[in-house]
C-alpha positions as CSV (number, residue, x, y, z in Angstrom):
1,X,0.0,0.0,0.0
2,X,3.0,2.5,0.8
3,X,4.5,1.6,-2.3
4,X,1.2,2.3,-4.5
5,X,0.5,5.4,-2.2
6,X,4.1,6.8,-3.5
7,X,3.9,5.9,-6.8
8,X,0.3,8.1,-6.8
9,X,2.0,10.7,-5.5
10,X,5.1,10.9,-7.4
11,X,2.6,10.5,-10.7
12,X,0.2,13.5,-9.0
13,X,3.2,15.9,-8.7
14,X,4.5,14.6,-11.9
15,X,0.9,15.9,-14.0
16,X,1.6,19.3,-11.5
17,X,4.9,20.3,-12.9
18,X,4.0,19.3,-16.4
19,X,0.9,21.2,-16.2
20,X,3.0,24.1,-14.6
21,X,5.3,24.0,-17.2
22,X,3.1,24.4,-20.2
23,X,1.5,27.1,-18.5
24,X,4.9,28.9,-17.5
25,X,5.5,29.2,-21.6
26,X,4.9,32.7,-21.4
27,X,6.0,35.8,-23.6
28,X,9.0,36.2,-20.9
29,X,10.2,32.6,-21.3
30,X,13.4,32.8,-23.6
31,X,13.3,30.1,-26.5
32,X,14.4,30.0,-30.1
33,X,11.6,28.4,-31.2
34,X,7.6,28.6,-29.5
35,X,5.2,26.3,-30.7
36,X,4.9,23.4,-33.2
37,X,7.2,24.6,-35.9
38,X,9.4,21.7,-36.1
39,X,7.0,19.1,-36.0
40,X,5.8,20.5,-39.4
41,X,8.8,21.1,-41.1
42,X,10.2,17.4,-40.1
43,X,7.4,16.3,-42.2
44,X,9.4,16.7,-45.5
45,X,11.8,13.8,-44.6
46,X,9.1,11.9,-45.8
47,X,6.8,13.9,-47.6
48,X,6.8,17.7,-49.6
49,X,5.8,20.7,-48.0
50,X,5.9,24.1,-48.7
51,X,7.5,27.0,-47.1
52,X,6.4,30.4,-48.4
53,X,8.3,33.3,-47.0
54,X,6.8,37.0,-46.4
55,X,8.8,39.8,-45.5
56,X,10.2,43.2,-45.5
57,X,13.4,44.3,-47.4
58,X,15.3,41.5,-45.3
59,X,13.4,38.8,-48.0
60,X,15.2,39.5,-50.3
61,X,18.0,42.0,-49.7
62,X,20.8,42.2,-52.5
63,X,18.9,39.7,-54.4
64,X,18.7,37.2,-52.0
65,X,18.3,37.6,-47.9
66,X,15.8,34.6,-46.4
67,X,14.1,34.0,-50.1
68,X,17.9,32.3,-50.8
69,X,19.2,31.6,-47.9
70,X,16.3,29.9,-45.9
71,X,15.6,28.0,-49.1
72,X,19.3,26.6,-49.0
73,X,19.2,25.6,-45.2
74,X,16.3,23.9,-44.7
75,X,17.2,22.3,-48.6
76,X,20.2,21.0,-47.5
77,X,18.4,19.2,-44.5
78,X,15.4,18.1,-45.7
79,X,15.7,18.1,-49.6
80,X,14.0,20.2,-52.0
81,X,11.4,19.1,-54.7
82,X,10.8,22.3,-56.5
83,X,11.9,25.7,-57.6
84,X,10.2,28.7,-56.2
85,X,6.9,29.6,-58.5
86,X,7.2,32.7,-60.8
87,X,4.5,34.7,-61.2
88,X,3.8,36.7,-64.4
89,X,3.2,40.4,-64.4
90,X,3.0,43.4,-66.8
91,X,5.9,45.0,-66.7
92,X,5.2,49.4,-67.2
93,X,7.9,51.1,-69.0
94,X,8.3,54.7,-67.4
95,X,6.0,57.1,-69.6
96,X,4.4,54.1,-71.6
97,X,1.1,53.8,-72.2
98,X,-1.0,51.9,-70.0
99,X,-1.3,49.1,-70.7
100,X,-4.7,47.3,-71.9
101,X,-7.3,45.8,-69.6
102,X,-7.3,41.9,-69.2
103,X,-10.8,40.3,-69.7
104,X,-12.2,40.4,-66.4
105,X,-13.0,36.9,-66.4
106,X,-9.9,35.9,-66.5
107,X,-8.5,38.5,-64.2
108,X,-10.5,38.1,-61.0
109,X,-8.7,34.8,-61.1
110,X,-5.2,35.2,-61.2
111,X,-3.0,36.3,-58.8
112,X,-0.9,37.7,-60.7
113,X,-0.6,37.9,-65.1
114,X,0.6,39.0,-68.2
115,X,-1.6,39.7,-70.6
116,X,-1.0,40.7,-74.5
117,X,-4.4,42.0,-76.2
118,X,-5.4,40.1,-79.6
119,X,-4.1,42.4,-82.7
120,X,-0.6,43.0,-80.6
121,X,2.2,40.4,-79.8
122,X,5.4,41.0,-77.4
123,X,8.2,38.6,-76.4
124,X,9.0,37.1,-73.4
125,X,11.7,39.0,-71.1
126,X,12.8,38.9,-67.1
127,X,10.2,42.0,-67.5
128,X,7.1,40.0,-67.6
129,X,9.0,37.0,-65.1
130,X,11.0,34.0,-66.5
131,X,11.6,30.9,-64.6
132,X,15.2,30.4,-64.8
133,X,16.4,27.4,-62.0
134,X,20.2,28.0,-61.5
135,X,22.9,24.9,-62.1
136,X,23.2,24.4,-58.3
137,X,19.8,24.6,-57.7
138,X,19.1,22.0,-54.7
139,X,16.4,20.4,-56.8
140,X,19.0,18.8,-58.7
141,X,19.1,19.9,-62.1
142,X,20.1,16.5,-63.5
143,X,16.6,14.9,-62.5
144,X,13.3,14.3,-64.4
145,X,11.9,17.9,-64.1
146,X,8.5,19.1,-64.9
147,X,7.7,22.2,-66.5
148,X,4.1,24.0,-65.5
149,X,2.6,26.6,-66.7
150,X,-0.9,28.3,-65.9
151,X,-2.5,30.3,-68.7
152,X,-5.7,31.4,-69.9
153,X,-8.5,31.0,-72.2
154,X,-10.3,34.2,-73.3
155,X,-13.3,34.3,-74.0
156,X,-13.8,35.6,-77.6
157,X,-10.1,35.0,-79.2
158,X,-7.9,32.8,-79.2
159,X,-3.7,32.8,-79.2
160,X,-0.9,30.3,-80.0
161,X,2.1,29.9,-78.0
162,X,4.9,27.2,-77.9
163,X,6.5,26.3,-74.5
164,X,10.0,25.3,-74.2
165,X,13.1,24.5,-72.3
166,X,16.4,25.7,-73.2
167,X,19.9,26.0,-71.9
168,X,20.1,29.6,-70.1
169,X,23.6,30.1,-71.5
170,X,25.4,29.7,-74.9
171,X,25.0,27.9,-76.8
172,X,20.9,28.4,-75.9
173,X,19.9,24.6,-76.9
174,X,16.5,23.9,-76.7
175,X,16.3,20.9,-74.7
176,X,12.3,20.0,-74.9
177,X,9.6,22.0,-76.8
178,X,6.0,21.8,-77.0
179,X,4.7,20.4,-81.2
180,X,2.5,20.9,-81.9
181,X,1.7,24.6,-80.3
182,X,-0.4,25.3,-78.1
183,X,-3.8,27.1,-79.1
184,X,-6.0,29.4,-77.0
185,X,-9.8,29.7,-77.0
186,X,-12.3,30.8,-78.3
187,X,-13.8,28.4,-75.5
188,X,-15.0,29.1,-71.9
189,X,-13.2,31.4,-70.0
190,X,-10.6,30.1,-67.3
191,X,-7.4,29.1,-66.2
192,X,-5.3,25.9,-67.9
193,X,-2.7,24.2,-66.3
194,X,-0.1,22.7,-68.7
195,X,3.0,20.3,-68.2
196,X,5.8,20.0,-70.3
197,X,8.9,17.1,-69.3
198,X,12.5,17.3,-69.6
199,X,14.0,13.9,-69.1
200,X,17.0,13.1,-67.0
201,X,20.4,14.1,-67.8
202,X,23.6,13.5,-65.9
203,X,25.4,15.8,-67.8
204,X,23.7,18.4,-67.6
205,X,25.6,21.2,-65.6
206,X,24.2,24.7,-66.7
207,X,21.2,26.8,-65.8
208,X,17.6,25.8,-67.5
209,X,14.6,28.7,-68.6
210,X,11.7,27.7,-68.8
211,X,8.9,30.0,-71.0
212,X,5.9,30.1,-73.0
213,X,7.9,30.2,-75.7
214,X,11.6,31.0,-76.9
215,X,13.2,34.7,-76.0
216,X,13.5,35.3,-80.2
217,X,9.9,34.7,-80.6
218,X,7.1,36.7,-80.1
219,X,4.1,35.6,-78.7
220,X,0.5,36.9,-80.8
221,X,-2.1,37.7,-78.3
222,X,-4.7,37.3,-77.5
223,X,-2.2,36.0,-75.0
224,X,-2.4,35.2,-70.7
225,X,-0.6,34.0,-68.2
226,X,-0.3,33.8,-64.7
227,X,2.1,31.0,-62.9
228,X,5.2,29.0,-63.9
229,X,6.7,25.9,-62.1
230,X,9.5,23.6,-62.3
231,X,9.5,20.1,-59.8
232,X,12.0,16.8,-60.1
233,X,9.3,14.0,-60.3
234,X,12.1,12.1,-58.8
235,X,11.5,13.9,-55.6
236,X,9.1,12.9,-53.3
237,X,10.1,14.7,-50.2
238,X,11.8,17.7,-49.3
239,X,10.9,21.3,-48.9
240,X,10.0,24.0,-51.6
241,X,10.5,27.7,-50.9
242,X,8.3,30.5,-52.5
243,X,8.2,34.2,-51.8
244,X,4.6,35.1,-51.7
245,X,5.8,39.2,-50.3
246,X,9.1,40.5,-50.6
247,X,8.7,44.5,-50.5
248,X,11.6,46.9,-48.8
249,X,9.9,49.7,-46.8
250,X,6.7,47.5,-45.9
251,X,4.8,46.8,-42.4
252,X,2.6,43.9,-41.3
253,X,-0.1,46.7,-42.0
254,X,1.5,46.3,-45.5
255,X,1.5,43.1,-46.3
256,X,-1.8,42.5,-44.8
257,X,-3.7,45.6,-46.9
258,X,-2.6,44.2,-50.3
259,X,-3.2,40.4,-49.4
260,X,-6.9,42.0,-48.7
261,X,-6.9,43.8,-52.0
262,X,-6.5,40.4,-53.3
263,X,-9.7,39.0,-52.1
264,X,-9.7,35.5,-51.0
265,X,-10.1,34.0,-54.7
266,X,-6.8,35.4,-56.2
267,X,-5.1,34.7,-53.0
268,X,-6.5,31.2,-53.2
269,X,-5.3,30.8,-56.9
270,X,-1.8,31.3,-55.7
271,X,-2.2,28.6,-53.0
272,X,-3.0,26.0,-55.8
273,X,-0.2,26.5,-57.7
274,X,1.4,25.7,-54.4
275,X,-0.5,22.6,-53.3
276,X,-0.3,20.7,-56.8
277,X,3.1,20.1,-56.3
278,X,2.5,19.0,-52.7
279,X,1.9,14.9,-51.6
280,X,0.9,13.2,-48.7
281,X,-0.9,15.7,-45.6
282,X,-0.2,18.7,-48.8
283,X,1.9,20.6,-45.6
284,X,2.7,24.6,-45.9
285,X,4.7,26.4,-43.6
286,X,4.9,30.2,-44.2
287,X,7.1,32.1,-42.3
288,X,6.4,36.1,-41.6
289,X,9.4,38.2,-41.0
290,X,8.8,41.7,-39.9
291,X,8.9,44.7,-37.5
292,X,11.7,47.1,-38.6
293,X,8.8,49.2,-40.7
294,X,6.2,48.2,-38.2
295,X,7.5,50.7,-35.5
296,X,7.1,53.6,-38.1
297,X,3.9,52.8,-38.9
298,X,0.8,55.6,-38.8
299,X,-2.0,54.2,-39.7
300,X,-4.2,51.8,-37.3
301,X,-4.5,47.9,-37.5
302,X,-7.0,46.1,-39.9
303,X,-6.7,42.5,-38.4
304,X,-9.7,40.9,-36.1
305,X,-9.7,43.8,-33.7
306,X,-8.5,46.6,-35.7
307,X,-8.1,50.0,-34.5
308,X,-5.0,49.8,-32.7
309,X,-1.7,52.0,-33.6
310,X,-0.1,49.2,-36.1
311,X,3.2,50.3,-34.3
312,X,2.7,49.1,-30.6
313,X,2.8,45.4,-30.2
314,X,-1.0,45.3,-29.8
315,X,-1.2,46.9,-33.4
316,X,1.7,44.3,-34.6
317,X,0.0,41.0,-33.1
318,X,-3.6,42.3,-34.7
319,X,-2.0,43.0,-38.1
320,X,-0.4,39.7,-37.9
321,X,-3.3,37.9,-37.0
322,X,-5.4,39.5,-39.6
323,X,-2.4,37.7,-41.8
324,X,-3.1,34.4,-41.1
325,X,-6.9,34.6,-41.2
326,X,-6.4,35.8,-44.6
327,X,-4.1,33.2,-45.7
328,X,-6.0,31.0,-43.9
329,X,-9.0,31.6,-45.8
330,X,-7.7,31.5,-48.9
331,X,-5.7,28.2,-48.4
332,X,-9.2,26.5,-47.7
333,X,-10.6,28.0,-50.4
334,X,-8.0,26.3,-52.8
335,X,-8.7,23.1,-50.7
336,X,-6.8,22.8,-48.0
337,X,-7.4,22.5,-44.3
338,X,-6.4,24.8,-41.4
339,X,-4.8,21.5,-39.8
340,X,-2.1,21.6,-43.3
341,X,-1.1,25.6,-42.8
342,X,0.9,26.6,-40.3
343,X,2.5,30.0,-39.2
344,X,6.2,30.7,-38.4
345,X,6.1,34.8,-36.9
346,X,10.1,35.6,-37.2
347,X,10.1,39.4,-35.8
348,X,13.0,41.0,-36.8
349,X,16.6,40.4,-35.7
350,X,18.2,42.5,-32.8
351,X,20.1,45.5,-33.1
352,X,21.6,46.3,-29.7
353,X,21.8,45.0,-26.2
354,X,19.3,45.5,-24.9
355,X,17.2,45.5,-28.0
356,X,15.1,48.2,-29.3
357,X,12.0,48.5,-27.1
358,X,9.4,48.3,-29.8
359,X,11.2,44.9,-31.5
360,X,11.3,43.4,-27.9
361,X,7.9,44.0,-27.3
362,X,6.8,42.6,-31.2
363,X,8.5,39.1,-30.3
364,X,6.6,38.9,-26.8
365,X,3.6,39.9,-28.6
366,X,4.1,37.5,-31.5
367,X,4.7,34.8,-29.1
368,X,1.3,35.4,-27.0
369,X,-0.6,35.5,-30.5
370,X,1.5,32.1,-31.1
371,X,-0.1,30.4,-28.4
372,X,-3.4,31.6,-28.2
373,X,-3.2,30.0,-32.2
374,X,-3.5,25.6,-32.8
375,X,-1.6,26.6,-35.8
376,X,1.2,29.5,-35.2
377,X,4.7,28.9,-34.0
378,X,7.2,32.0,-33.7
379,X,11.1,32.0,-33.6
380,X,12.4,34.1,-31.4
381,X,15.9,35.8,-33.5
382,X,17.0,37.3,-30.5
383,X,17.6,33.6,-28.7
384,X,18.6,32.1,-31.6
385,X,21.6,33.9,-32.8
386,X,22.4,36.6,-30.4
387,X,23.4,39.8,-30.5
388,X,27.1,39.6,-29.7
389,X,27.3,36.6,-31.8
390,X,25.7,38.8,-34.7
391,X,28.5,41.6,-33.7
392,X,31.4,39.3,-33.3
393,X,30.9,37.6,-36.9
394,X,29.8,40.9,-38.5
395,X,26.7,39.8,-39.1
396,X,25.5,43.2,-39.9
397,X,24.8,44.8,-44.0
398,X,28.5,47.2,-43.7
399,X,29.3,45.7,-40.1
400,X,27.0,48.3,-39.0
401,X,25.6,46.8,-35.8
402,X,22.4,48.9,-36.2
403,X,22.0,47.8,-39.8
404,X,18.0,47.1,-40.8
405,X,19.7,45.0,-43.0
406,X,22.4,41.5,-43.0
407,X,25.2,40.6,-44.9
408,X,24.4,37.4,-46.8
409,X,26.7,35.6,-44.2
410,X,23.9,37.0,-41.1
411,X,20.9,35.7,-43.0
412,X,23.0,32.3,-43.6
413,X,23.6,32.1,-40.2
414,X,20.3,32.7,-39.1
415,X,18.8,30.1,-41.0
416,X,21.8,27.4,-40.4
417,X,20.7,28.1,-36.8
418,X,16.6,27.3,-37.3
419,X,17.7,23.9,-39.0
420,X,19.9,23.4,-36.4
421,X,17.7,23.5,-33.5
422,X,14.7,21.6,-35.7
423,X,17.1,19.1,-36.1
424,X,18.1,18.6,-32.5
425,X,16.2,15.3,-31.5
């Protein structure tokens, strides 16, 4: 009886502590990483899933920042199935003409497009977006890849294009190429979603384009489209990393205004292109890096309980969750469930010890919306590489230790660090 008696009570005071400790995970609690962010992201040992990555200048700064580097880490750990999606867009010359109106059937569906009018014709260019997948792309170039493309079908004319693969350097081969063309319309108005297959090659050690057609051709319109793709059928696991936001100067406010501007339908169309590549539980992780611009910021929050100066952390957490009920909305509209999509808040790296007040109090803030969330996880910067370890490797853009911005080795390190602690079993 003594012995049952003890083994009660060191069970009773076992459920206390545990109990105790979950609730202790408050906002002051330091941790890298707050919620279930590396359950998700382990998935892609044995399955794909997506990361999409939204942020500030920091995405992408000189080119690359977390759009690159994140892509590379979490690549090199867990694989990578697919190149980031392009997104076509019109491209306005300074003092052109606008340009013409898409049929509104077709545009209310795309995120994005590029559309040429029927009785005109233009050529392809890095103006309108190319998918171009670098030699050392972590997909591995070598494999079986599949081209996709999204395009539409207007509803009174009709266009021809020819989709093709070439070698991005000289001599410019064209590896694999749509014959016959492709025609367009006149049919019912929508989106199409067309594959084109390059076959294996061991050899092959230079960068691929993939287009609707060849850079010397033009293309007649009526002409649309909206998405471009490249995945290794070869690889069934793995991550793929996309930049849905990637603007310098930008605020969750932001980000969240033109993600409403969207609507939920366009937004949605972007999540598709995401979840056809996807097997298995179709997983997404997107990660939301910001609060440099958010402590500027004048005007007042538009998330659930809007109203609140964007630029204290009540403002930041309501911007952020107006976010992910966005996103969230929009990934169930293109079919997915809130159980699939997860959030990964990454406020912005330190710069000084202590920290900027207004960043300090966006991570605790980000961290209490984490938890009050079944799907939101946050990484705290500040915990994971520190601040003298960010001065002592001259982390900084110009080993300025106040920089907004990192050299390419900072947003390395930062994302060498994430995988690290993920991987930690």
């Amino acid at each position: 009886m003594k012995c049952i008696n003890f083994c009660l009570l060191t069970l009773q005071l076992s459920c206390f502590f545990a109990i105790h400790s979950l609730s202790a995970q408050d906002t002051n609690v330091p941790s890298p990483i707050f919620g279930q962010l590396k359950e998700r992201l382990i998935r892609a040992e044995t399955e794909r899933v997506a990361i999409i990555g939204i942020g500030d200048s920091n995405q992408r700064f000189g080119g690359q920042g977390y759009s690159f580097h994140m892509e590379k880490a979490l690549a090199k750990r867990l694989g990578c199935y697919a190149a980031s999606l392009v997104y076509y867009k019109h491209y306005q010359e300074r003092d052109a003409p606008a340009a013409p109106s898409a049929p509104e059937a077709l545009a209310k569906l795309a995120f994005s497009y590029w559309y040429i009018p029927g009785g005109s014709s233009a050529s392809v260019s890095w103006k309108n977006g190319l998918l171009i997948v670098r030699q050392d792309h972590p997909l591995g170039i070598q494999g079986n890849l599949r081209f996709h493309l999204t395009y539409g079908i207007p509803e009174n004319g009709a266009g021809i294009f020819t989709p093709m693969v070439r070698r991005d350097e000289a001599p410019w081969t064209i590896l694999a190429r749509e014959k016959p063309a492709v025609q367009t319309g006149p049919a019912v108005p929508g989106l199409v979603h067309y594959t084109l297959d390059l076959r294996a090659d061991s050899t092959r050690n230079y960068p691929l384009q993939f287009s609707p057609t060849s850079l010397t051709e033009a293309i007649p319109g009526e002409f649309f489209a909206t998405a471009a793709a490249c995945e290794n059928m070869d690889k069934q696991s793995g991550i793929a990393y996309h930049t849905l936001y990637a603007a310098g100067g930008q605020s969750l406010f932001d980000m969240l205004t033109q993600f409403k501007a969207k609507g939920p339908v366009r937004l949605a169309e972007y999540f598709s292109r995401v979840r056809e590549l996807l097997n298995g539980k179709k997983t997404c992780v997107i990660m939301i890096t910001s609060g440099l611009n958010d402590r500027n910021e004048k005007e007042l929050s538009i998330g659930p309980k809007a109203g609140l100066a964007s630029s204290t952390p009540e403002g930041f957490a309501d911007n952020l969750h107006g976010i992910v009920t966005t996103l969230q909305e929009a990934w169930v509209l293109a079919g997915g469930t809130e159980d699939t999509l997860h959030f990964a808040f990454m406020p912005s790296h330190v710069l000084a010890s202590p920290d900027d007040v207004k960043l300090v109090g966006y991570r605790q803030a980000a961290r209490r919306l984490a938890g009050q969330l079944p799907n939101a996880s946050m990484i705290n910067l500040e915990e994971l590489v520190p601040y003298e370890e960010m001065l002592r490797n001259k982390y900084y853009d110009n080993n300025a230790s106040t920089s907004p911005h990192l050299d390419n080795k900072g947003y390395e390190a930062i994302a060498d660090a994430l995988i690290k602690y993920i991987s930690a079993r």
